[in-house]
C-alpha positions as CSV (number, residue, x, y, z in Angstrom):
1,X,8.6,-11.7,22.7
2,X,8.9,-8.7,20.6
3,X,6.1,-8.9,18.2
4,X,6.6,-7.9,14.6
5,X,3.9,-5.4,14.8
6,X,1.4,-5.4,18.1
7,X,-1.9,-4.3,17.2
8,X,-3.1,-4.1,20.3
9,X,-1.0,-1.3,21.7
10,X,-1.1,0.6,19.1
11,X,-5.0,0.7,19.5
12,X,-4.9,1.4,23.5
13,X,-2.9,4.1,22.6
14,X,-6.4,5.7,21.2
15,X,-9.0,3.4,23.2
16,X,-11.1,5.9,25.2
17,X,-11.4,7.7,21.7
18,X,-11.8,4.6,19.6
19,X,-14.8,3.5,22.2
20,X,-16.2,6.7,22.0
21,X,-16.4,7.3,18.2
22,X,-17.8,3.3,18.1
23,X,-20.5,4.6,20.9
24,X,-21.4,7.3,18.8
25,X,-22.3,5.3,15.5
26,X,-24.1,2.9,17.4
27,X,-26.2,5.1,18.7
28,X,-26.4,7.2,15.8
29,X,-28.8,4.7,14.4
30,X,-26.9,5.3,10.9
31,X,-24.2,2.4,10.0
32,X,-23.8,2.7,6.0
33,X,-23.3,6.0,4.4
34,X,-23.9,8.3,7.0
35,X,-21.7,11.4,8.5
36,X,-19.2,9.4,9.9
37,X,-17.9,8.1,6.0
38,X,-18.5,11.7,4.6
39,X,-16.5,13.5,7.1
40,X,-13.6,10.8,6.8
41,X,-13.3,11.5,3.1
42,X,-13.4,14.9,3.6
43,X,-10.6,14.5,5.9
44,X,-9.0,11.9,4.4
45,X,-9.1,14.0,0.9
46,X,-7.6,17.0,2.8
47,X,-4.8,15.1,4.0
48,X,-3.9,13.7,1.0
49,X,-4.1,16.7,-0.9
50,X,-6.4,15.9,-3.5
51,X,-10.1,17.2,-4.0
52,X,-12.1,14.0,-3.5
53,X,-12.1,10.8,-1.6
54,X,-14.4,7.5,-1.9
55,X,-14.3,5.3,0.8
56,X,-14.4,1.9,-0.1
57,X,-14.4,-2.1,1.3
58,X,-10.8,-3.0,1.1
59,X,-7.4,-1.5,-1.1
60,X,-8.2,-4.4,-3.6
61,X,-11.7,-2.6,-4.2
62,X,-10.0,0.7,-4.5
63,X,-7.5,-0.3,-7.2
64,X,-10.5,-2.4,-8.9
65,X,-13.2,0.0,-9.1
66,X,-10.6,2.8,-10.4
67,X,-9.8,0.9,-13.7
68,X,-13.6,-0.6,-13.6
69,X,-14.7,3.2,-13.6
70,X,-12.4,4.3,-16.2
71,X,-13.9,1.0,-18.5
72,X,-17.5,2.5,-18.0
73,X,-15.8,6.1,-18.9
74,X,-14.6,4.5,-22.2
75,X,-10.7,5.6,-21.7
76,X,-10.4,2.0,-21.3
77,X,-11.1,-1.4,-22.9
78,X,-11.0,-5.0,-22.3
79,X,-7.7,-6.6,-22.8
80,X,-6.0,-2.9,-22.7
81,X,-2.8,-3.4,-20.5
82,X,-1.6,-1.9,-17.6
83,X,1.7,-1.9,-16.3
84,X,2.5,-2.7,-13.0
85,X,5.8,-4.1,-10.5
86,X,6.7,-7.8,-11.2
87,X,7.6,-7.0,-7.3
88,X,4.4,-6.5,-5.5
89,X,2.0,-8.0,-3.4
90,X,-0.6,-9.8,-5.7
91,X,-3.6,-7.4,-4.9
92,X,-1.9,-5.0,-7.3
93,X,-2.1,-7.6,-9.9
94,X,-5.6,-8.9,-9.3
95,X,-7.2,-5.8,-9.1
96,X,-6.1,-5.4,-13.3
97,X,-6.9,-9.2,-14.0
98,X,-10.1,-8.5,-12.3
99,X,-11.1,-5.8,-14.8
100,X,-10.5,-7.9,-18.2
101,X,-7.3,-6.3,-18.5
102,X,-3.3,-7.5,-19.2
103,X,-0.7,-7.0,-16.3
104,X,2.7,-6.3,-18.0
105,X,5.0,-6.6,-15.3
106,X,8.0,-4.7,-15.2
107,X,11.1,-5.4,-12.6
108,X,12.3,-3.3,-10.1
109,X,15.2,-1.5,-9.2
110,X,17.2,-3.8,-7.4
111,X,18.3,-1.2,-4.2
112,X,14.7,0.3,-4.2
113,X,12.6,-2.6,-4.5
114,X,10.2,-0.2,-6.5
115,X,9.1,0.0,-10.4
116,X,12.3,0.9,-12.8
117,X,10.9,3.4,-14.7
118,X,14.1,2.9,-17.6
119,X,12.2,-0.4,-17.9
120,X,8.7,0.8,-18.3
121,X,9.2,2.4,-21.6
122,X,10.6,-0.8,-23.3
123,X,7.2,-2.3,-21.8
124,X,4.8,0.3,-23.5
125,X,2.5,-1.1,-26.8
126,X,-0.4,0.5,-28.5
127,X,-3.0,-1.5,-26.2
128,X,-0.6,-0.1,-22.8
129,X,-3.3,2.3,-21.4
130,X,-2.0,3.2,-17.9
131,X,0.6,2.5,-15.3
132,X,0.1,1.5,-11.7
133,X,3.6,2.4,-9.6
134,X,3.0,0.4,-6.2
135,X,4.8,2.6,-3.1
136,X,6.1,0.0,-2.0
137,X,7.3,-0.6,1.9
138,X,6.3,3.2,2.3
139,X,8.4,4.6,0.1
140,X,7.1,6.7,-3.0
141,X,8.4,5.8,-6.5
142,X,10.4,7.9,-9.0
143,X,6.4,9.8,-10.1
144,X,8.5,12.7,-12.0
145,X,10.0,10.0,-14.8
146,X,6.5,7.9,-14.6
147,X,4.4,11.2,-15.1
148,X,6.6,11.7,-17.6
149,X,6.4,8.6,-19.5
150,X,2.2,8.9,-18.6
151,X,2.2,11.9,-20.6
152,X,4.4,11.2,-23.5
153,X,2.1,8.0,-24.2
154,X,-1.5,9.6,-23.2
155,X,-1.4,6.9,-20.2
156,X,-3.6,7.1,-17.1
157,X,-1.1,6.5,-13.8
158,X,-2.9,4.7,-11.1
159,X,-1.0,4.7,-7.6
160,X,-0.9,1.9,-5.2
161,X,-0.9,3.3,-1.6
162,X,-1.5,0.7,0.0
163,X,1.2,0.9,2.1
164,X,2.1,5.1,1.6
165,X,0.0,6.7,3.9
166,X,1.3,10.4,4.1
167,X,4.4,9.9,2.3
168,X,5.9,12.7,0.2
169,X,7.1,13.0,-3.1
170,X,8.7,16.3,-3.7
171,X,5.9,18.6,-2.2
172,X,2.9,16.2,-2.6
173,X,1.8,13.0,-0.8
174,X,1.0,9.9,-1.7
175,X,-2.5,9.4,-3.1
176,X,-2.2,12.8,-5.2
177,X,0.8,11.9,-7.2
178,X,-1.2,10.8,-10.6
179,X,-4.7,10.4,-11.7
180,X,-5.8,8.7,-9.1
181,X,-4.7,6.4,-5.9
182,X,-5.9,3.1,-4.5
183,X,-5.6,3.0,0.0
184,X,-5.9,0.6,2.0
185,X,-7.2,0.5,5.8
186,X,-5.8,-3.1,6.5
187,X,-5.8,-3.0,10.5
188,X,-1.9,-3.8,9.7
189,X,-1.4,-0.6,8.0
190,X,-0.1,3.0,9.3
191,X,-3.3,4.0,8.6
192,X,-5.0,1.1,10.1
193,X,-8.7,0.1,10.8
194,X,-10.3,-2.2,13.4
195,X,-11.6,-4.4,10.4
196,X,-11.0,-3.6,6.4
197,X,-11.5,-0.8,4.7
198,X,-10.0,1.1,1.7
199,X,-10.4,4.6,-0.7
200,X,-9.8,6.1,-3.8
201,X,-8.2,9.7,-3.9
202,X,-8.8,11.7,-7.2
203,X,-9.2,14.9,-8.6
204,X,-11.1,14.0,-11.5
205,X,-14.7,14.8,-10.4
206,X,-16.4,12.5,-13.0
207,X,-14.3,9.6,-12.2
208,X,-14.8,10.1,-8.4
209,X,-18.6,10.2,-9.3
210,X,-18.1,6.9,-11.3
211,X,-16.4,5.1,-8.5
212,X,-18.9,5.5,-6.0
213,X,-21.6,4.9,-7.9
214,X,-20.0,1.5,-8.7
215,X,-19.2,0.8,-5.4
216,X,-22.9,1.2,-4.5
217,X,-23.9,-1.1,-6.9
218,X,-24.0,1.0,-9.7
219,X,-26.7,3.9,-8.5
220,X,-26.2,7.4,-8.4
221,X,-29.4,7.5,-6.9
222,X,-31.1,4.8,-5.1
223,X,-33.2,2.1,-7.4
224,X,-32.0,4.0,-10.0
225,X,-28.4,1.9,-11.4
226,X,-26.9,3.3,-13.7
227,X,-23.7,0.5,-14.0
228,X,-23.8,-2.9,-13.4
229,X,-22.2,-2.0,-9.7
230,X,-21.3,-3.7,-6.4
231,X,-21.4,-3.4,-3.0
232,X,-18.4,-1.7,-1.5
233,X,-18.3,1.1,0.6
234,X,-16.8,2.1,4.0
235,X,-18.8,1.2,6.5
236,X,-19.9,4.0,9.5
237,X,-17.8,2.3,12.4
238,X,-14.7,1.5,9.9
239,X,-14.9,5.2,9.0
240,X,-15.2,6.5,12.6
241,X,-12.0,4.6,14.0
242,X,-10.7,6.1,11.1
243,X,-11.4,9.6,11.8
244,X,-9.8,8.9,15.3
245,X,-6.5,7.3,14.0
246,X,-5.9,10.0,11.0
247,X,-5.6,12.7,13.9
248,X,-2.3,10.5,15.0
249,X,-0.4,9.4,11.8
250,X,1.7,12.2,11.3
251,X,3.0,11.2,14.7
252,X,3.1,7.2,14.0
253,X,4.7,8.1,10.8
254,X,8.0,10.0,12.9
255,X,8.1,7.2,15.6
256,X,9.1,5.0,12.3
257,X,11.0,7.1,10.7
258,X,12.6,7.2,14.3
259,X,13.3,3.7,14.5
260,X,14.5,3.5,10.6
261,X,17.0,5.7,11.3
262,X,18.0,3.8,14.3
263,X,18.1,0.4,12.3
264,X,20.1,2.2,9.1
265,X,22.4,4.1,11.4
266,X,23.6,1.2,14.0
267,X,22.7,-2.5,11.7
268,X,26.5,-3.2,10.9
269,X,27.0,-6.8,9.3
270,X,28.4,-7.5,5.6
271,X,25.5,-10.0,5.3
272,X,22.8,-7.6,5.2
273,X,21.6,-5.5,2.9
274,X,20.2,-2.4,3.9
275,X,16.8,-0.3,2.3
276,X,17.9,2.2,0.0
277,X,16.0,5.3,0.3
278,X,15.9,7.8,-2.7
279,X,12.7,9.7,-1.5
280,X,10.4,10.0,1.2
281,X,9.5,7.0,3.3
282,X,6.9,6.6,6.0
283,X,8.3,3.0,6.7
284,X,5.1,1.0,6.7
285,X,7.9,-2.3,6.3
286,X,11.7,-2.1,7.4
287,X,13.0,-4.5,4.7
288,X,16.4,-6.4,4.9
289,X,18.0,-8.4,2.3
290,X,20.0,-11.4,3.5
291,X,21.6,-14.3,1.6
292,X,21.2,-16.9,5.2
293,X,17.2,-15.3,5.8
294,X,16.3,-18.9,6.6
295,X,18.6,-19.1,9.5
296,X,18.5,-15.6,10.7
297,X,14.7,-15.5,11.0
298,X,14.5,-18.7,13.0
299,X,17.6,-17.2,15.2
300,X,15.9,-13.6,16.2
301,X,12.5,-16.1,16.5
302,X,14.3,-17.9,19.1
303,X,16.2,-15.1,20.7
304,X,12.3,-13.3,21.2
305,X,12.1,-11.1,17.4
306,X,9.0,-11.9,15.3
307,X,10.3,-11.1,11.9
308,X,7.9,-11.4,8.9
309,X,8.4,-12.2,4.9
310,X,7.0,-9.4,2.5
311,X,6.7,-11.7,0.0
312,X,7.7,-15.1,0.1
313,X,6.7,-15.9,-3.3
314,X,6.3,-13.7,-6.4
315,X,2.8,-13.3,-8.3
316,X,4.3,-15.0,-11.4
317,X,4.9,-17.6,-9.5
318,X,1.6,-18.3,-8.0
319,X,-0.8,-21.0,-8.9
320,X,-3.9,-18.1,-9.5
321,X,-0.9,-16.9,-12.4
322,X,-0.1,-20.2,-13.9
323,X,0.2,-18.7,-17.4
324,X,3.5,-17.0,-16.0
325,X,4.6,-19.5,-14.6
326,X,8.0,-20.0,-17.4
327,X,9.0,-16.1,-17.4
328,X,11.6,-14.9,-15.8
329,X,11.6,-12.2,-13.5
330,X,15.3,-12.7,-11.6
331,X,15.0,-9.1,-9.7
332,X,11.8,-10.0,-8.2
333,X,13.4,-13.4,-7.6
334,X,16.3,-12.3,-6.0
335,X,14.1,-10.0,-3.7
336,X,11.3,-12.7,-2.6
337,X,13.8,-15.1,-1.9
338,X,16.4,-12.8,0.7
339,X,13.5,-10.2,1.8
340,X,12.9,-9.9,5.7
341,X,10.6,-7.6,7.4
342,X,12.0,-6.5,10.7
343,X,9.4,-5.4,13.4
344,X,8.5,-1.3,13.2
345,X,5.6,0.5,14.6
346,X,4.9,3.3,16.5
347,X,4.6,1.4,20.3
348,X,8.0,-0.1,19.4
349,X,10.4,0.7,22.6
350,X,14.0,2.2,22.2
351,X,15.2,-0.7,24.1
352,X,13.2,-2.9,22.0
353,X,15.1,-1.6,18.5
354,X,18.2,-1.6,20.3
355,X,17.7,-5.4,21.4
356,X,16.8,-5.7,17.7
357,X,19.3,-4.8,16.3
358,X,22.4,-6.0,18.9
359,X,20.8,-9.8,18.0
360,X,21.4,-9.0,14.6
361,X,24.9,-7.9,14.8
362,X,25.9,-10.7,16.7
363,X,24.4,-13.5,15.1
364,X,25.8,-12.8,11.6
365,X,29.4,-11.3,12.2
366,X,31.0,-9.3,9.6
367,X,33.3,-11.0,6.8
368,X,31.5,-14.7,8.4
């Protein structure tokens, strides 16, 4: 079986460093905000390009305590509305409804999966107070006609990078593309942990401040809260697996790109829709579009190919959105319902993505 995405080996790549970093904390003696978190964000900050990192719980967190910290900054209000992808995974969404705030979802670009910025400007009210683009699958979003848009309307733009670690737009990478970014750890992602984990990248210093004293319920300095805070911060063993795995992404990130190119080059079949790529990508999902999904999963299931769904239904269609549950969103439609993640990662065999893709061409035949 070729897994969609074996966690395992990707890990024993690293092991003898991953079980010496872990060795380290424990014996450390220090487990929550010690050196092992502050010299991730440093490193972590550096990569990205920006001047500050807070590490967080989860990507959820990060997105949440961004637009919680700019409600205790006063630049937002309750019921204020941020814009945001109609196609996204629902964290993007949650992390707004979470804060008091409206979602205004806005469809994407049918060959890019990504917000349409054309559409975000018919979107835009009085209350609108900042935009979240979601990198979606790895790939960065148009930021030049959103940052444009941002400043026109005095609007705060709040990337999702979840799933854009060290991708480039134009000259800067993910995570340093507006006023601040939202990561996650997710042991799935490039950037993966051996449990959850997330940060915020910013070059704001006061929001920066802001966010981590929320994250740690609320204090600046300890018994001393400031905010009505929570607990969420990056926990010493999360941060030093980290540290180990940053060291490698660069090189995870061309062993995708390696396989992308194989899949975009060599996929031939009428039936299947190929990503569209208009800037970088690091390929965190290889996504497909197919009219027969049904059948062709359960066929590359049975020949050995774990294929997965990225997303099988859309947030305005789930129960936690109910209120949404009559608009129409027939983009994001169209895309949950032919979407298929083929397998990608850096322990992924030549043999393997050639296997891959062979299946595929001769299940669904051209002109068939």
């Amino acid at each position: 079986m070729i897994p969609f995405l074996d966690l395992k080996n990707i890990n024993a790549q690293h092991r003898q460093e991953l079980v010496d970093a872990c060795a380290n904390v424990i014996d450390s003696g220090w487990y929550i905000q010690g050196g092992e978190c502050r010299e991730f964000e440093k490193e972590f900050a550096q990569y990205c390009g920006t001047k500050y990192a807070i590490g967080v719980a989860n990507g959820l967190d990060a997105l949440t305590l961004i637009l919680r910290a700019y409600k205790e900054l006063g630049i937002i209000s309750d019921a204020d509305e941020v814009i945001v992808p109609s196609n996204t995974y629902i964290a993007s969404i949650l992390a707004i409804s979470e804060n008091n705030l409206m979602p205004i979802l806005v469809e994407p670009d049918l060959a890019t999966y990504l917000i349409e910025p054309k559409k975000i400007e018919e979107k835009i009210t009085e209350k609108t107070k900042a935009i979240m683009p979601v990198h979606l699958y790895g790939q960065t979003c148009d930021m030049d006609s959103i940052n444009n848009l941002a400043k026109k309307y005095n609007l705060k733009v709040i990337e999702d990078s979840a799933q854009s670690h060290g991708a480039y737009y134009r000259d800067k990478r993910s995570g340093n593309l507006g006023d601040a970014s939202g990561f996650s750890f997710y042991p799935g992602k490039n950037l993966g942990a051996l449990g959850d984990g997330g940060a915020v990248t910013t070059n704001d210093k006061i929001l920066a401040k802001t966010i981590r004293a929320l994250g740690n319920y609320g204090s600046h300095k300890k018994y001393k809260n400031q905010y009505k805070g929570v607990n969420s911060r990056l926990d010493e063993i999360q941060a030093a697996m980290l540290r180990v795995k940053l060291r490698y992404l660069d090189g995870e990130i061309k062993k995708r790109k390696n396989i992308a190119k194989y899949y975009l080059e060599n996929i031939d079949n009428d039936n299947i829709i190929l990503p569209t790529i208009t800037t970088d990508s690091v390929w965190h999902l290889f996504v497909i579009r197919t009219t027969k999904r049904e059948e062709l999963q359960k066929y590359l299931l049975n020949k050995g190919i774990q294929t997965l769904i990225h997303y099988p239904i859309p947030a305005h269609k789930q129960m936690a959105y109910q209120e949404w549950s009559n608009e129409n969103y027939p983009i994001s439609k169209s895309i949950h319902n032919e979407v298929l993640s083929l397998p990608i990662s850096g322990v992924q065999s030549l043999s393997e993505t050639k296997f891959i893709v062979d299946t595929i061409n001769d299940y669904l035949k051209k002109d068939s």
